[in-house]
N, C-alpha and C positions, 0 to 999 in steps of 0.2 A: 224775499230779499229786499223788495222795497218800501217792508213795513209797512203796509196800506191796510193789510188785515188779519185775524185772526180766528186761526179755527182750532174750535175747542178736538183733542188729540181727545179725552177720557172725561166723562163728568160721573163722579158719585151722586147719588139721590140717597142719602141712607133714610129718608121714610121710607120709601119705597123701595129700600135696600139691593138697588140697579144702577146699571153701567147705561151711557148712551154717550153719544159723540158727532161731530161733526158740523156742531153750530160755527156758521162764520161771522165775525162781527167785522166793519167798515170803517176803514180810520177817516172819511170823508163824513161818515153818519154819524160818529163819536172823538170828533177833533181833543176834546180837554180828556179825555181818559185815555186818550194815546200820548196824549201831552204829557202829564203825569206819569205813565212809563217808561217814558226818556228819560223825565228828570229827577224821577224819585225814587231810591233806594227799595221804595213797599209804600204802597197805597193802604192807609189805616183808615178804612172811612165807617165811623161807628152809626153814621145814619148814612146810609148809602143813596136811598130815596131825598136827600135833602144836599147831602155832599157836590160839592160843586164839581168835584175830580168824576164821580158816580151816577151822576143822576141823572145825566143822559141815557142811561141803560134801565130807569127805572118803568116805563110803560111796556117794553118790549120785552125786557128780562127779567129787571131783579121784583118787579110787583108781581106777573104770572105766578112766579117760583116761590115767593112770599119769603125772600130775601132784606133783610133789615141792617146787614152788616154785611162787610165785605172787605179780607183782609188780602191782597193782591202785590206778590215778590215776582218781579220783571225777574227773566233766566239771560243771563248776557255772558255771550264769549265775545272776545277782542273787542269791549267796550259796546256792543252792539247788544239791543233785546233781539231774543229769536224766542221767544216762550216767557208763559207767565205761570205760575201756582198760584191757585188763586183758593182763598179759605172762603166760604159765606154762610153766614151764620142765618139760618130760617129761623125767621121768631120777628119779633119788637128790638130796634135798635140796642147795641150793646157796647163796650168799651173796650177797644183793645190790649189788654196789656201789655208788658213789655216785655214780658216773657214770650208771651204770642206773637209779638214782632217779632223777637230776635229769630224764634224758631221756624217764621217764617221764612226771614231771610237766610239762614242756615240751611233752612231744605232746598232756597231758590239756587242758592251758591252751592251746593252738592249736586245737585242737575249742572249747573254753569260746569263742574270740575270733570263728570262724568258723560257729557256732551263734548267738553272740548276732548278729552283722552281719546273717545271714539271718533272721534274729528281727526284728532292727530295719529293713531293707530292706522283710521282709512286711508289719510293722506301717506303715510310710510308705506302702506299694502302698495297703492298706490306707483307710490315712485320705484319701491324694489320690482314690480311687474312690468314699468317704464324700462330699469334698467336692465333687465333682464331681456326685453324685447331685442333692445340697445345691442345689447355684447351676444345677441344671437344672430342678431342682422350683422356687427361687425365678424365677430367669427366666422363665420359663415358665408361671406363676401367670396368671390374670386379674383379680390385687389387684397395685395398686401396693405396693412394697416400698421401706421409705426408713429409712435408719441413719445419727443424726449424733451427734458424739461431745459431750463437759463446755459446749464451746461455741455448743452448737446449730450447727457447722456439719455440712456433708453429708459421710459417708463411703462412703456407699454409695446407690445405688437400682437396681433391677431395670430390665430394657428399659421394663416397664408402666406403670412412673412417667414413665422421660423421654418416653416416647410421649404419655402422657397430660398433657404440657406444652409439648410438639412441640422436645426437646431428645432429646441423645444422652447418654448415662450419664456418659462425658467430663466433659463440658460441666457438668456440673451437681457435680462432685467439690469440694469445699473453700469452696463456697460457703453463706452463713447459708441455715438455712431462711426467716427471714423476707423475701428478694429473690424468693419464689413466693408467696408470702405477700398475699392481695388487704389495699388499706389499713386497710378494714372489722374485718377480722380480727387485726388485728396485738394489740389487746389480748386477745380470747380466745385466742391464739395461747400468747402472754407467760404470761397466768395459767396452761394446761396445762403449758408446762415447769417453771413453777415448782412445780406438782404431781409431776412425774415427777421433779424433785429431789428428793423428800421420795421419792422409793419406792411414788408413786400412779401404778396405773394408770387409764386415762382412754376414753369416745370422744366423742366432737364435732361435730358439723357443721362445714363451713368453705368456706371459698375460695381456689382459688389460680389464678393469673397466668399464662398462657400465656405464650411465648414471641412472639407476635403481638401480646398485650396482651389479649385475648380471656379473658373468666374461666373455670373450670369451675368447679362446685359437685362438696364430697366430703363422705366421713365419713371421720372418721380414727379408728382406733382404735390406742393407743399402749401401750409398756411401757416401764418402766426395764430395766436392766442395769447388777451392780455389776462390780467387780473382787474379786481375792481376800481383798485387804484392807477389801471391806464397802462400799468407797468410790464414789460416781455414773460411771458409765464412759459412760454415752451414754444415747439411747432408742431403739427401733424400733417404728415407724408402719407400718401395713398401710393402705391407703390406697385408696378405693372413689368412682368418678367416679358419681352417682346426678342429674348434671344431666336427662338423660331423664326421672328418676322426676320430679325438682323440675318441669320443664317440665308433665308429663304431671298433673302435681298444681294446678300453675297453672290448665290448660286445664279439670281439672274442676270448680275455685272458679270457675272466669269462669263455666263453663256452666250452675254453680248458680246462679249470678247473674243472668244471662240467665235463666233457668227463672223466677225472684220476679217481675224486670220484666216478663216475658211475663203472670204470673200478675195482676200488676199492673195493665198495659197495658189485658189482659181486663176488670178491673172497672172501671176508669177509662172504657175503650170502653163497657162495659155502660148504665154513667151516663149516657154522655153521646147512646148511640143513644135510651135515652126521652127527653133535650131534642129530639133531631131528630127525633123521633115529632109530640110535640108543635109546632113550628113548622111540621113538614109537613101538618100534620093542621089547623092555622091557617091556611094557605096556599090548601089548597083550598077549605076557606069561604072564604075572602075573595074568591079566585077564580070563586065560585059566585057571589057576589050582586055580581059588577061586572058592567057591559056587554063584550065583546070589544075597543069600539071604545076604551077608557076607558085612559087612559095611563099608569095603574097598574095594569093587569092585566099588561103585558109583565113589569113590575118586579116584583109578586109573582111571576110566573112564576119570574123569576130566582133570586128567594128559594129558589121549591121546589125546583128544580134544583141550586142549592146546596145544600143540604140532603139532597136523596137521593145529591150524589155526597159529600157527608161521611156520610151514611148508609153509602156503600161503601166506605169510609176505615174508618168502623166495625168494620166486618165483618171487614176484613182483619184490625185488630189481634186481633178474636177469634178469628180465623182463625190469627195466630199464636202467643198462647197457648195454643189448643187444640192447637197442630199440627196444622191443617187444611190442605187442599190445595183454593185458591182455584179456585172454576169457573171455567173457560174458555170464554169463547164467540165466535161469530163477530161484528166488528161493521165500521161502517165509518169509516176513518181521517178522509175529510174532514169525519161528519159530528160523530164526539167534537171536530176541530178547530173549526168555524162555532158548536160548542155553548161549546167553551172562549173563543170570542174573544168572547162577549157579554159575558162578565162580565170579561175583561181590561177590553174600551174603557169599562164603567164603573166600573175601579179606575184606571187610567192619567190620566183625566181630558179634558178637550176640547182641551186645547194638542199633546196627541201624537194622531197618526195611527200608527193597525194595519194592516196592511197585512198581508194573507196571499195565498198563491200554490196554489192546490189547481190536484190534477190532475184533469184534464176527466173522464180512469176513474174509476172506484169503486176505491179503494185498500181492500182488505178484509185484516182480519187476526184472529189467535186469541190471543184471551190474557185475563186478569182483566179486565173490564172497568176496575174502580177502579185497577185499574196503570196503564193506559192513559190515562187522568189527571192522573198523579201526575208533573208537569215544569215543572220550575224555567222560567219563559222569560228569556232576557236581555233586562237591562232598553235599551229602545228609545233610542236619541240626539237628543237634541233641538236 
């Protein structure tokens, strides 16, 4: 590459009608014959042993060989020597002609044509095995990949994008990016390209538009790209689905949320189980000093049973914001029913009849007592 040297690829001998190879000669040991194949078209030198371009090579090479002429076409692609053809004639000095030049330098320039092709060939093998690495590292990514040109339309997206819109790469070529575009977004959208017009790069949250209509949530992180002339050529977006994360970020606000009204729930319950302390606690005085036969004893009763089962209404809520796990006990179905229907028939009034159907068995079952309570009844037809 630095021209300093040269080693013979192939030498003919035809006295001795053989191949050999690998002489290297010195462009510091033979300065004027390297000289002469920069600047000369073809080295014609009829006395080689006397030629000023040659004769440095005469005790070393061209006398051993018994070399007297020496007709020498420099091989050059892009202005540069990379190879010589070299003719030399064994014998007593002789004349070049001009015939012998030209066809020298014809054979040297058919190497130049057939060097550079396989030059240019490698260099395509090349770059198609480049690109090819290229669109398998992008295909193959777990980022969406998206390239649109001056007009914000689409020139390109990787599998990961149309996947992640439930299109085919096809399908999505020549089209604006804002038809993915959710409506929400169109103006942060707008303001980003008109950042990467200017040569800003950007990234953003956003939204884009299935192909079902369905949204995903992304982050887009973007760049410009100019041309040679300086000038806006497109942008490319790298392109990240984090609707999971978004969800999963939801699910922990609400949970925090939930955790306050628990927390809430708790002192709010706290409050209100000392009001039920106190009416319960009234209840059984007043209970104390009536007669049994007295028609307000039934009805305070009722009170306090009301009372102790919003006492277990209580409990639960503190039960759920401590994250407790409610006692379970055994009790019996008909008799929590005969206890709830007292104070139905005196919220219903005397115009409606209750009317319940218990089974003759003892219906026994396990669970929170105050759950066992806690049921809407439909309201009765009058």
């Amino acid at each position: 590459d630095r021209h300093t040297s040269i080693r013979s690829l192939d030498l003919y001998e035809r006295g001795a009608g053989a191949h050999s190879g690998g002489e290297v000669i010195e462009a510091h040991t033979f300065p004027r014959y390297f000289a002469a194949l920069e600047s000369e078209p073809a080295i014609a030198a009829s006395d080689a042993l006397v030629d000023p371009r040659t004769s440095e090579l005469a005790d070393g090479y061209l006398a051993p060989l018994g070399i007297g002429a020496m007709l020498d076409a420099p091989v050059r692609m892009l202005g540069r020597v990379v190879g010589i053809v070299c003719h030399e004639h064994v014998g007593a000095p002789r004349v070049w002609t001009l015939d012998e030049q030209s066809f020298a330098a014809s054979l040297a320039g058919l190497v130049s044509v057939v060097l550079e092709v396989d030059a240019r060939a490698r260099a395509e093998q090349a770059l198609r095995e480049s690109e090819d690495r290229y669109r398998r590292m992008v295909d193959t990514t777990l980022e969406g990949v998206w390239l649109i040109d001056t007009s914000s339309n689409t020139v390109y997206v990787n599998g990961r994008m149309a996947e992640m819109l439930g299109y085919e790469p096809d399908e999505m070529l020549g089209r604006p990016v804002t038809a993915f575009v959710c409506d929400a977004m169109r103006e942060t959208l707008e303001r980003n390209l008109a950042a990467r017009r200017h040569g800003e790069k950007g990234q953003y949250d956003s939204c884009l538009r299935k192909r079902d209509g369905s949204e995903v949530l992304v982050i887009v992180s973007s760049t410009p790209f100019f041309d040679g002339d300086g000038q806006y050529a497109g942008a490319l977006a790298l392109v990240s689905d984090i609707t999971d994360r978004k969800n999963l970020e939801q699910q922990m606000r609400q949970a925090q949320r939930m955790e306050a009204v628990g927390r809430l729930a708790g002192g709010v319950a706290h409050d209100f189980n000392n009001l039920l302390t106190v009416i319960t606690g009234y209840s059984e005085m007043a209970l104390r000093r009536l007669r049994p036969d007295d028609p307000l004893s039934s009805e305070i009763g009722e009170v306090r049973a009301a009372a102790e089962r919003a006492a277990g209404l209580t409990r639960q809520l503190l039960a759920f914001s401590r994250r407790q796990v409610l006692e379970r006990t055994v009790f019996d179905l008909n008799t929590s029913v005969t206890d709830m229907t007292k104070m139905l028939e005196r919220l219903i009034g005397e115009d409606v009849e209750l009317v319940t159907s218990l089974d003759p068995a003892p219906g026994r079952g396990r669970a929170a007592a105050v759950q066992s309570d806690q049921r809407t009844p439909t309201p009765p037809r009058t």
